[in-house]
C-alpha positions as CSV (number, residue, x, y, z in Angstrom):
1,X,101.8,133.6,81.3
2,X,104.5,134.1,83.6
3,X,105.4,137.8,85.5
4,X,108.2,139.1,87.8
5,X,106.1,139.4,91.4
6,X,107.5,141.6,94.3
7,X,105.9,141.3,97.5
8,X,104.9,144.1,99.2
9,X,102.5,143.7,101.7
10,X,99.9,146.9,102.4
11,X,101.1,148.6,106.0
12,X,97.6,148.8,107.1
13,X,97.8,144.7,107.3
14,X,100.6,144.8,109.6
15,X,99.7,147.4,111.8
16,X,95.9,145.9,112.4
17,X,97.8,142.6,113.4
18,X,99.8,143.8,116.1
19,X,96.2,146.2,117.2
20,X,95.0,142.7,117.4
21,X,97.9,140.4,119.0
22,X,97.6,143.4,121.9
23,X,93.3,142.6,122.3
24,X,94.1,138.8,122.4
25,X,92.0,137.5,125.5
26,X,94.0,134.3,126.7
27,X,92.7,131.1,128.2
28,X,93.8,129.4,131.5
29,X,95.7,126.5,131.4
30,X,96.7,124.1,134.2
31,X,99.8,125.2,136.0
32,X,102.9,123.8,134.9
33,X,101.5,121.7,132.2
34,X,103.7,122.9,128.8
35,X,102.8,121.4,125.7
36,X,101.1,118.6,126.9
37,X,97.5,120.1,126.5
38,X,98.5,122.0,123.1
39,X,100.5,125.1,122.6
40,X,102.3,125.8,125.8
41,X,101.0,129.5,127.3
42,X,103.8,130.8,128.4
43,X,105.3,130.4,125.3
44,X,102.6,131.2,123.1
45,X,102.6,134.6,125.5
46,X,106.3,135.6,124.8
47,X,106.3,134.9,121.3
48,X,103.2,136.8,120.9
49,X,104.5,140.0,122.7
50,X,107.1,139.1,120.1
51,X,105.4,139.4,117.6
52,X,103.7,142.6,118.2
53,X,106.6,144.4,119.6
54,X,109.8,143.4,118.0
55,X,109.2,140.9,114.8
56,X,109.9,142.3,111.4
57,X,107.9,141.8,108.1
58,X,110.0,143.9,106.2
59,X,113.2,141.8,106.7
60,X,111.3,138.4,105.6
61,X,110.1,140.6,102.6
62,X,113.6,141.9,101.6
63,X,114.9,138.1,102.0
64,X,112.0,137.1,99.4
65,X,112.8,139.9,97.2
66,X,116.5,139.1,97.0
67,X,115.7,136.4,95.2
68,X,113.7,136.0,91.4
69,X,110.1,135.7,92.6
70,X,107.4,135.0,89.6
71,X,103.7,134.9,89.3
72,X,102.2,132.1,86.9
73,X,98.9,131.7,85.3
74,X,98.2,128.0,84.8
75,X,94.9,125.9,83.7
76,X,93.2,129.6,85.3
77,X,95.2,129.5,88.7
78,X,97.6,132.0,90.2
79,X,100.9,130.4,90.8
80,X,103.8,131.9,93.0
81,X,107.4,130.9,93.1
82,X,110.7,131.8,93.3
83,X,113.0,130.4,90.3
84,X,117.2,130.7,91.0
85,X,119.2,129.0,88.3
86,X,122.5,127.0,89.5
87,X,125.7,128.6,89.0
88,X,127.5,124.6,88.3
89,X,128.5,123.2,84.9
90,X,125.8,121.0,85.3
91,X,122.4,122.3,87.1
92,X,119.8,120.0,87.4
93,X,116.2,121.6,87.5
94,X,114.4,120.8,90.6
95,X,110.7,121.4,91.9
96,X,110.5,122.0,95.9
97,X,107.1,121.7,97.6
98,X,106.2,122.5,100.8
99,X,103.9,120.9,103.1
100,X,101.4,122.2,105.8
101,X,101.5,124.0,108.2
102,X,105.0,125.2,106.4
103,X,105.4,127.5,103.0
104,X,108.0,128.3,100.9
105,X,109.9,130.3,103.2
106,X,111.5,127.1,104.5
107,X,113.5,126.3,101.7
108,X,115.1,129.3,101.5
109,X,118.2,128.4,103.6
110,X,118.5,125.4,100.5
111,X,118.9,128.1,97.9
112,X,122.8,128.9,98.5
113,X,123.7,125.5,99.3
114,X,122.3,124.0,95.9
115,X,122.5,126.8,93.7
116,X,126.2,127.9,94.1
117,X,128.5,125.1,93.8
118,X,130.7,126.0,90.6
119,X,130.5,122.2,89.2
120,X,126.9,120.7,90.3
121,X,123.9,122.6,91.3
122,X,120.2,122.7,90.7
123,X,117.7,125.5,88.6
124,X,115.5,125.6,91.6
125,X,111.8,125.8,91.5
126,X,110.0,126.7,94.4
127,X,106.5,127.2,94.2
128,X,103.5,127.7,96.8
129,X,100.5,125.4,96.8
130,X,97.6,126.7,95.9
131,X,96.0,128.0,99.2
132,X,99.3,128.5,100.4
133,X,101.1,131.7,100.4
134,X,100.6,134.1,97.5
135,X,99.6,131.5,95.3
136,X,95.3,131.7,94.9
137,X,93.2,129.7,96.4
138,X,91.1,127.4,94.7
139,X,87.4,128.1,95.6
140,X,86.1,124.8,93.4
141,X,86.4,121.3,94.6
142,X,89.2,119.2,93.4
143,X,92.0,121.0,94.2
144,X,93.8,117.6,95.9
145,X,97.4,116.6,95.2
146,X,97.2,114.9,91.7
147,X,95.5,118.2,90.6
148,X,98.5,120.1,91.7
149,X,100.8,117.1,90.6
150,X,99.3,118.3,87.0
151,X,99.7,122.1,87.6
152,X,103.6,121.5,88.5
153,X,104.2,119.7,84.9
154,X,102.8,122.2,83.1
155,X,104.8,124.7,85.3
156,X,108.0,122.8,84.6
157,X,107.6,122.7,80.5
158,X,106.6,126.3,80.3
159,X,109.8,126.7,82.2
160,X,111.5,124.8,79.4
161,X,112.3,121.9,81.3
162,X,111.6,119.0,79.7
163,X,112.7,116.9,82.4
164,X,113.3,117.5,86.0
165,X,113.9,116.0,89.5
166,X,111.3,116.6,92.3
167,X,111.5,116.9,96.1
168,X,108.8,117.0,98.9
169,X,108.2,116.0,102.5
170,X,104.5,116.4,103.7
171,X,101.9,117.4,101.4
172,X,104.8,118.2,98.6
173,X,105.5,114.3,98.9
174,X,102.2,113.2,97.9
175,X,102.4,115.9,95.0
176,X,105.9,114.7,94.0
177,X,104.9,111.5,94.0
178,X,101.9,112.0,91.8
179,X,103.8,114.2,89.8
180,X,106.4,110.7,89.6
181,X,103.7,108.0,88.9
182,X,102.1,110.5,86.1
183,X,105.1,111.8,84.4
184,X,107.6,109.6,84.4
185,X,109.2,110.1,80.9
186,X,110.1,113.5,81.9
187,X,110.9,113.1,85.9
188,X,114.9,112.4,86.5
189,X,114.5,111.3,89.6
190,X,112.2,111.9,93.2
191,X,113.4,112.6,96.3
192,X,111.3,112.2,99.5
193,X,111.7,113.4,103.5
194,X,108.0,111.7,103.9
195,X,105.5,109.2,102.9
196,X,102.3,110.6,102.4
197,X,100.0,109.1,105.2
198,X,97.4,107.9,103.2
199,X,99.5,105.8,100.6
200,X,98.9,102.4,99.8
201,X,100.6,99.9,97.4
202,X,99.0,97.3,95.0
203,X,98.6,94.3,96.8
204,X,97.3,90.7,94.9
205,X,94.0,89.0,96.4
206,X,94.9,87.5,99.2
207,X,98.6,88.6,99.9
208,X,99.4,89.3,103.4
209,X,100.9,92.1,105.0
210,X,104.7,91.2,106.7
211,X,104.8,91.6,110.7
212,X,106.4,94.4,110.6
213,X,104.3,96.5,108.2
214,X,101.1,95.1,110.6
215,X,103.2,96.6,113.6
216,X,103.5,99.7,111.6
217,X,100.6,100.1,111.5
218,X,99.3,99.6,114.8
219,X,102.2,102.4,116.1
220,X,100.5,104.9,112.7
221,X,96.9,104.6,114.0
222,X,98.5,105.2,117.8
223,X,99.9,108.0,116.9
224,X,97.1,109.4,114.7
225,X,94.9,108.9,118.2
226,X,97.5,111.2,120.0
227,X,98.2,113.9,117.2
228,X,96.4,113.8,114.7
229,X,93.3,115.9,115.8
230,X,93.8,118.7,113.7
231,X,94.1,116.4,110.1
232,X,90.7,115.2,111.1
233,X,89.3,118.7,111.1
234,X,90.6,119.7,108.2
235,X,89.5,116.7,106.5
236,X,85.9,116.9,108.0
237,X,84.9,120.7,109.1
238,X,88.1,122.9,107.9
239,X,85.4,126.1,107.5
240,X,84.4,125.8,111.4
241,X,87.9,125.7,112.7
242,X,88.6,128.7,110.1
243,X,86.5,131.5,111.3
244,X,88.6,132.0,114.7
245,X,91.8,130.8,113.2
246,X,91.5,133.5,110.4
247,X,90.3,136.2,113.0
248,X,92.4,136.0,115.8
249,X,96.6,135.9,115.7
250,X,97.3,134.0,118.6
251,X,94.4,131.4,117.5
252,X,96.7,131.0,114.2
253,X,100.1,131.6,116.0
254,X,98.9,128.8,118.3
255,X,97.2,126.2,115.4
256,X,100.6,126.2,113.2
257,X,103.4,126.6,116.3
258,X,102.3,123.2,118.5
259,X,103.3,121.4,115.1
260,X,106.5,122.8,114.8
261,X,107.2,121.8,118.3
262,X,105.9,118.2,118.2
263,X,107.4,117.6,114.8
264,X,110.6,118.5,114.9
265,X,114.0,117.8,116.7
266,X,114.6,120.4,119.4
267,X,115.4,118.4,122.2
268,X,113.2,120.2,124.5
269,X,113.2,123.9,123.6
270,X,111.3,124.8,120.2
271,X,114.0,127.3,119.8
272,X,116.9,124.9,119.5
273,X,115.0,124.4,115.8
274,X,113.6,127.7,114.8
275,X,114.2,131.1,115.5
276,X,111.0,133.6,117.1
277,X,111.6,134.7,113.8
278,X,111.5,132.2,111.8
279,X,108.3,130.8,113.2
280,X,106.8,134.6,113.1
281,X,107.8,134.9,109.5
282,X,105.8,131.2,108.6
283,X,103.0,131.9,110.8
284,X,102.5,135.9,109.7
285,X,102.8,134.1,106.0
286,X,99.4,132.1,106.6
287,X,98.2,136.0,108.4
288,X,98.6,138.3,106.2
289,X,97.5,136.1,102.8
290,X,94.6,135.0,104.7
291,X,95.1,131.4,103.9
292,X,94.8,128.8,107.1
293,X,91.7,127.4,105.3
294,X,92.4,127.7,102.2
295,X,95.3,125.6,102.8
296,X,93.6,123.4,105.6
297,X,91.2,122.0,102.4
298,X,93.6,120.2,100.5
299,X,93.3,117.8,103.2
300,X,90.0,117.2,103.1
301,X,90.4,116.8,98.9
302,X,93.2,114.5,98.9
303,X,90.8,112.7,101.7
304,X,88.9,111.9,99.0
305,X,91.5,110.8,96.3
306,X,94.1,108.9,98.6
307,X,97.7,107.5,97.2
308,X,96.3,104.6,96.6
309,X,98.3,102.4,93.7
310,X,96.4,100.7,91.6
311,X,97.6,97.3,89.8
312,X,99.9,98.9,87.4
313,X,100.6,102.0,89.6
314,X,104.4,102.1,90.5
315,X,106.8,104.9,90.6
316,X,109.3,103.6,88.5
317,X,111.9,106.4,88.2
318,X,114.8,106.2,90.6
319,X,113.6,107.3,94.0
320,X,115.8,109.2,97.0
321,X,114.8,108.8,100.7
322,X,116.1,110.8,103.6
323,X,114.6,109.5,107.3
324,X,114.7,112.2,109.8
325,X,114.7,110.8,113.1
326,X,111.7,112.9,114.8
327,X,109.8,112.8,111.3
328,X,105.9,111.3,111.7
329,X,105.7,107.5,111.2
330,X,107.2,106.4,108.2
331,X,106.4,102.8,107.0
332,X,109.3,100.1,106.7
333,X,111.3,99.9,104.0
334,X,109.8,97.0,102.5
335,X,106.5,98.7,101.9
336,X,107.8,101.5,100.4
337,X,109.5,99.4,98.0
338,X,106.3,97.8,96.6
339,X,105.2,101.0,95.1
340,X,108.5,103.6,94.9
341,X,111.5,102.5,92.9
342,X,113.7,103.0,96.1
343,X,117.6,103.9,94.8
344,X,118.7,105.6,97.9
345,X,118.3,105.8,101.5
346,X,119.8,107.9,104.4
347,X,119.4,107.5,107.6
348,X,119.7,111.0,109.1
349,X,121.8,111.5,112.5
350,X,119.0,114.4,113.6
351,X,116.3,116.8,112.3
352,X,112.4,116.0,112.1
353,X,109.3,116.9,109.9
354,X,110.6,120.3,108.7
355,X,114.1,118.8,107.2
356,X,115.0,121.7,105.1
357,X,114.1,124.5,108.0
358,X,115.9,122.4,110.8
359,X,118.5,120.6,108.9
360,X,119.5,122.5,105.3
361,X,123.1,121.4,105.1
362,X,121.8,117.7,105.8
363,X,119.0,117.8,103.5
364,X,120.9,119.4,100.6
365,X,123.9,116.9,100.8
366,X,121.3,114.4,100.3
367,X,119.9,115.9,97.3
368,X,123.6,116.6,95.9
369,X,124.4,112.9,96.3
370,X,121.2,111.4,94.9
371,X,120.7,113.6,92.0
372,X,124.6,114.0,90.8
373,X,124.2,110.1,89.9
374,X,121.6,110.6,87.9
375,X,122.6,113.1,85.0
């Protein structure tokens, strides 16, 4: 069953966020330090005051509600997204997903520039994860990415498509890809801005890794030591980390905004990437649907079911790369190739984890020149 959805969130939620941005008691930090111990305070104190004095909810509603926005009931779960059908003689339908700490809000700068060219565009299909955004949140285990890989299909067909092209970065490329390696009669094609971390391909007894996927590697589990902190919690103890994240703005503000500064290409100022608003509208997103663990679990699920090919596993419909220069480690070509039926690469000149947020016109270029070879 699919409805027509409006949001329209309650006024009492806003105004008991900025009561509570205004009661935030704020830790010291060592002077002159930045980012380098987390979320810089300065920062995280301007864009706060921001926040409560000057940020908008209304305009990041309107911009929703500009657009179709539909709520789906599949296999018992509540499923947002936004659907805009191309305007081009030929429109290929395409599923975007998001990633964390993102939502769907970052794809909709994408919508003009793939929905309104006159000869080629795409029947977009933007949905939220469950746990993410207005979609429900899963209170059972087993919500990991093949799950939602399933939901997606089912989403696509009652949409009457048939067959359709996918696209994620972050978690959305380790539910694309499932969606790829169990579909692939009705898949035309994938198109990835990431490689999940956790994927592995098939490899015979005794084969042996090339030097340069071993020095991979080695750089991955460096950087994991550095950064990756907060994918351990939420793997391990999400619930713990939860409880202040959920009850306290600048907790949450703080939690989602050091990854949008360490992941993407600012050159120095987070604001060269993303607006105060644009950050205020992802972050008061997570807020006001109450959702920062909800959406922290799917890491500890797909911990449990990896991307892990097994013998026969391969992605074998044709498969579109864009490398971001700031994204997180991606593994060398070669690798990728053993499992993902690899048709197109391009190396990007800028942008970073967030491609279609920072870099729209790039990212949709991409898309426009991978997919319009395919149909």
């Amino acid at each position: 069953m699919i409805k027509p959805f409006v949001v329209n969130v309650p006024q009492d939620i806003l105004d008991d966020l900025k009561t509570r941005i205004g009661s935030t008691r704020w830790p010291d930090a060592i002077t002159g330090s930045g980012w380098d111990y987390g979320a810089d305070l300065s920062y995280m104190k301007e864009l706060t005051a921001y926040w409560q004095h000057s940020f908008d909810w209304r305009k990041v509603e309107a911009e929703i509600n500009s657009y179709p926005n539909f709520m789906a009931e599949i296999d018992g779960q509540q499923i947002h997204f936004m659907h805009i059908k191309g305007k081009g003689e030929r429109s290929v339908p395409l599923i975007i997903t998001h990633g964390w700490p993102g939502s769907f809000l970052e794809m909709i700068k994408l919508i003009p520039l793939l929905t309104e060219d006159p000869d080629f565009s795409f029947d977009l299909v933007i949905p939220s994860i469950p746990g993410f955004g207005f979609s429900g949140k899963i209170t059972a285990p087993g919500c990991n990415s093949e799950y939602v890989a399933g939901l997606w299909h089912q989403l696509m067909t009652e949409l009457g498509y048939q067959r359709y092209g996918l696209q994620g970065g972050d978690i959305g490329a380790g539910v694309s890809s499932w969606t790829a390696l169990k579909y692939p009669s009705h898949i035309i094609g994938l198109h990835l801005n990431y490689i999940p971390g956790s994927y592995q391909p098939y490899l015979a007894d005794g084969e042996q890794l090339a030097e340069e996927v071993l020095a991979f590697k080695q750089y991955a589990a460096g950087w994991s030591a550095r950064e990756g902190a907060y994918a351990y919690l939420h793997a391990t103890k999400p619930l713990t980390a939860a409880y202040g994240l959920n009850d306290s703005p600048a907790g949450l503000c703080a939690w989602i905004l050091e990854k949008f500064n360490s992941w993407s290409d600012h050159r120095g100022n987070i604001e060269n990437s993303f607006t105060k608003d644009e950050l205020l509208a992802n972050i008061s997103m997570y807020w006001i649907t109450q959702t920062i663990h909800s959406s922290m679990r799917i890491y500890n699920e797909n911990s449990k079911h990896p991307l892990v090919f097994k013998k026969d596993d391969y992605i074998s419909v044709p498969v579109g790369f864009a490398e971001f220069p700031m994204e997180l480690p991606t593994p060398p070509r070669s690798y990728i190739e053993k499992g993902f039926n690899i048709r197109h690469w391009t190396k990007m000149p800028a942008g970073g984890h967030f491609a279609a947020a920072e870099q729209p016109a790039l990212l949709a270029k991409d898309l426009i020149n991978f997919y319009s070879k395919l149909v």
